[in-house]
N, C-alpha and C positions, 0 to 999 in steps of 0.2 A: 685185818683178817689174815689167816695162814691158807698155804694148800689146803688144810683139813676142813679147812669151812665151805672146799669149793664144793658146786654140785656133784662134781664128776665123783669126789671122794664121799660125798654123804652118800649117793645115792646108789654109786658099787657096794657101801657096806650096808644098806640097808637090802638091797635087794642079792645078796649074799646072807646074810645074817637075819636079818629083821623079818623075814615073810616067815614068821614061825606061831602056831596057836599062841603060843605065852606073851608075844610082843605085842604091842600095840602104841601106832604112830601117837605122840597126842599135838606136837608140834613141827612142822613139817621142817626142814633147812630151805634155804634162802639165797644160797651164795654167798652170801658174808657170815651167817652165822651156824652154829648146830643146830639140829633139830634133837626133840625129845620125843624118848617114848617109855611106857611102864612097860616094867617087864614082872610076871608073877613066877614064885618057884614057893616051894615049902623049905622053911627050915629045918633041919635036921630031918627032911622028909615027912614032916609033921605042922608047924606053922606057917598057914599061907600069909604069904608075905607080897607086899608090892611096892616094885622100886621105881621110880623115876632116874632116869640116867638121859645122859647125850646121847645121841643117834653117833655110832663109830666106839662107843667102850662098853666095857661088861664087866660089872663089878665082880661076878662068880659065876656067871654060868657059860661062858665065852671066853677063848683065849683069840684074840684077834689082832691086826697090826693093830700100833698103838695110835689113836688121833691125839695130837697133843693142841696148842691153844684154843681149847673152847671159852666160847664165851654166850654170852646170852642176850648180849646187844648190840648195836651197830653203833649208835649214836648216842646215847641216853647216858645221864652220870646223874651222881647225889641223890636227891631225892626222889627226882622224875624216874629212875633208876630201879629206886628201892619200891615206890608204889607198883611200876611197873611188872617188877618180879614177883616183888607180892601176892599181887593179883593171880599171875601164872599158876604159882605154888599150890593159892589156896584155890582153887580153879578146879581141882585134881585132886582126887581121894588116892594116897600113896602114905606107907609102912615107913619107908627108908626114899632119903634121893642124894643118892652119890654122885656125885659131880666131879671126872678126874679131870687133872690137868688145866686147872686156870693156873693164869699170871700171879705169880706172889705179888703185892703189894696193890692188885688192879682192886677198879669199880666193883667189881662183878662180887669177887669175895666181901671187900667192905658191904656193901649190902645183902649178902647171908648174913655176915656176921650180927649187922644191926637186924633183918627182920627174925634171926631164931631168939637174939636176945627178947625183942616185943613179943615174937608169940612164945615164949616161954619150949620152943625147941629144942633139943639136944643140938651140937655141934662139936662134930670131935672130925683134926685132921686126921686120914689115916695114911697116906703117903707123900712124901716130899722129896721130890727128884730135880738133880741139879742138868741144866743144859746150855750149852755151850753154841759160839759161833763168829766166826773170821769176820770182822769187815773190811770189805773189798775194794771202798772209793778212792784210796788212794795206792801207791808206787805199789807193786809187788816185792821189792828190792827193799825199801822201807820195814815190810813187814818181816820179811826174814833175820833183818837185822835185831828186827826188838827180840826175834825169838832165843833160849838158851842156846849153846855151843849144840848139846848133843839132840835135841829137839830137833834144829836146825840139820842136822849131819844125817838124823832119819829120814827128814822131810823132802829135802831137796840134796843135798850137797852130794851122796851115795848113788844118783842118779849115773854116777861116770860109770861104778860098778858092776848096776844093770844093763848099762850099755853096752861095756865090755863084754858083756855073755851072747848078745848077739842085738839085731835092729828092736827099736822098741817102738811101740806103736800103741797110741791110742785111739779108739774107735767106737761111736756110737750105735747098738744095734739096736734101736728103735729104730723103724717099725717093720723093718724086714726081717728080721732075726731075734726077735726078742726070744723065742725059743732057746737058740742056743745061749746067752744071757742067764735065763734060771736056771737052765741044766747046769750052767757052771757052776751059779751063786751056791746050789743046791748041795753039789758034789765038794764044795767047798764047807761047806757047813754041816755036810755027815761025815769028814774028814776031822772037824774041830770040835763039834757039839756032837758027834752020833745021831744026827735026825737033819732030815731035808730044813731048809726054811722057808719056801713058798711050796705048796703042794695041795692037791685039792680043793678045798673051800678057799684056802688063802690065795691059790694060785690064780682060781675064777673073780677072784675079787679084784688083784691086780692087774688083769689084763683088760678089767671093766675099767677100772679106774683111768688107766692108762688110753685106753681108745679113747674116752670121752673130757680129758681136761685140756686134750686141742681145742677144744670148743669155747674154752674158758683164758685161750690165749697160754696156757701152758706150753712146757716142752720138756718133754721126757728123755732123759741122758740116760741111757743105759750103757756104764760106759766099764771096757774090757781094756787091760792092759797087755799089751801082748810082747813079750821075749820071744823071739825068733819066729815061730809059726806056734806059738805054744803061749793060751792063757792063761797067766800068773794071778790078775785079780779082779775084779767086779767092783763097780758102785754102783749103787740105784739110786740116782741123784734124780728132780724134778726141776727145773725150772718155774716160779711163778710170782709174777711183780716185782720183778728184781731182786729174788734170793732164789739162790739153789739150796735146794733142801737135801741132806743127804739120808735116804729110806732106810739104805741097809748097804752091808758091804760083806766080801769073801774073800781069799787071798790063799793062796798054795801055801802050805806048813812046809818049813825047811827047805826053803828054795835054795836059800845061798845063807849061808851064816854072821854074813854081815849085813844083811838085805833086811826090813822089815816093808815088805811087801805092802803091806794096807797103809803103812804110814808112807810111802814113793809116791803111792796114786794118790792119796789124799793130796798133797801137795802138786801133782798134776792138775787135778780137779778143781785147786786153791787158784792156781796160778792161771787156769782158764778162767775162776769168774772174773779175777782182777782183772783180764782181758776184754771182759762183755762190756760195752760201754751202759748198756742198761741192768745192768748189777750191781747193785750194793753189800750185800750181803750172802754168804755161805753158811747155813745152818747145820751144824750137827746134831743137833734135836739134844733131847735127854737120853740119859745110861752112861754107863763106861765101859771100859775094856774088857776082857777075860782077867787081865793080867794086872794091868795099870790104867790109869784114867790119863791115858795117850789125849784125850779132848779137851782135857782143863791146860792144859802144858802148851798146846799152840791154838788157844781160842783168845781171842783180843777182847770178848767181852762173855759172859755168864748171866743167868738167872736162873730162878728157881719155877715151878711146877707142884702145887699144892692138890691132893686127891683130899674131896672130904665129905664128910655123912652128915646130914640134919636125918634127926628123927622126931616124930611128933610123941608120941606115947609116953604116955610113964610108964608103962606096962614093957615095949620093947626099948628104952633106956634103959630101964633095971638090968634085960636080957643083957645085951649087946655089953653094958657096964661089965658086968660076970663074966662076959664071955672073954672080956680084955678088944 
């Protein structure tokens, strides 16, 4: 399982998102897995429609952070697997059930794939996202070396630079400050994007999240770069079973022209979990850059992230067909 399976994160986005008329719990999460719930909307403000989804995504009527590794079981493979979900599926009178973000190649899809073939369902991917991440067991000296010249020069070696401009400091402001944290992240990302990125609903989401995955042995890095008395960048990194996850990140536009600011701290960030003796792993989830996919260039290993639709109907496969 990932951070996103834990309770802290099911249960900040369901009790942010999910207390709404149109949702409804049908599977609860667990700590190791998703939970599920229908959600009803009309199409085109005209066909009521009911979707099955994970508890943490929203195919269309939600923009919320993203939950990436769902899955739908703890233990269970092949057949036991297949009967298992089966039974779930057909359990439950639903339109549409989008399922984002399973493992390419895992359990969980082979058995969609076999039970839409049996019950004569639709089955169409509709997104495929690549994600990336460091492993951290061994030298951190090792790992710099495998990386390109200039990769390398971003990540680490530019460091003299930053230092040249004055003390540099990195520092955790969980749980005393996390305030100033997203006021940063915030002010960072209406500078580069024109819009806050935690605020409101996403903001009360994440500070639920955050109070309550101590409970689950988590530890939340809210971690500031700081040049001289002056915040240059952000990560919102988590701690959980031995990988740091990295949530999101911000970084001052045009600091220094030789500076790639989010690529300094990453490699700060890098070079702390190498240091965690119970760390294995540094996750950059899925997406890429604005610019460039900065995350394929110094990740040691990659996979993929499959989003996909089973529909029962002939009636709304015809739709959905037309609709592309």
């Amino acid at each position: 399982m990932s951070l996103f399976q834990t309770k802290a994160w099911q249960s900040a986005w369901w009790d942010t998102w999910g207390l709404q008329k149109s949702f409804r719990l049908v599977r609860p999460w667990d700590g190791e897995v998703s939970g599920l719930y229908e959600s009803r909307y009309r199409l085109k403000g005209v066909l009521p429609i009911r979707s099955l989804q994970f508890v943490g995504t929203s195919s269309r009527e939600l923009r919320t952070p993203r939950t990436e590794y769902n899955r739908f079981s703890r233990n269970l493979t092949g057949q036991p697997l297949v009967r298992a979900l089966q039974q779930q599926l057909e359990s439950h009178t639903w339109t549409e059930a989008v399922f984002n973000d399973l493992r390419a190649g895992s359990e969980d899809l082979s058995a969609l794939v076999t039970i839409a073939a049996t019950q004569n369902w639709a089955f169409r991917i509709i997104a495929v996202d690549d994600g990336y991440a460091v492993t951290t067991s061994g030298p951190f000296d090792e790992y710099l070396a495998s990386l390109g010249a200039n990769s390398r020069l971003k990540l680490y070696n530019r460091r003299a630079v930053l230092e040249s401009l004055g003390p540099v400091r990195e520092e955790n402001l969980w749980p005393h400050n996390s305030k100033a944290f997203f006021d940063a992240l915030n002010a960072f990302h209406r500078e580069r994007w024109r819009k806050d990125c935690v605020a409101g609903k996403s903001l009360t989401f994440h500070e639920r999240f955050l109070s309550r995955v101590e409970e689950e042995g988590g530890r939340p890095l809210l971690s500031t770069l700081t040049c001289g008395n002056h915040i240059v960048s952000v990560l919102y990194n988590v701690w959980y079973r031995g990988v740091v996850y990295n949530i999101q990140a911000g970084f001052e536009q045009n600091f220094h022209k030789k500076l790639s600011l989010g690529s300094l701290h990453l490699g700060y960030a890098i070079e702390d979990a190498f240091r965690l003796p119970d760390t294995d792993r540094f996750d950059m989830l899925a997406g890429q850059g604005k610019k460039e996919n900065y995350k394929a260039r110094i990740a040691t290993e990659n996979y993929q992230f499959l989003t996909v639709m089973l529909v029962k109907s002939t009636f709304f496969r015809a739709l959905y067909w037309m609709r592309g």
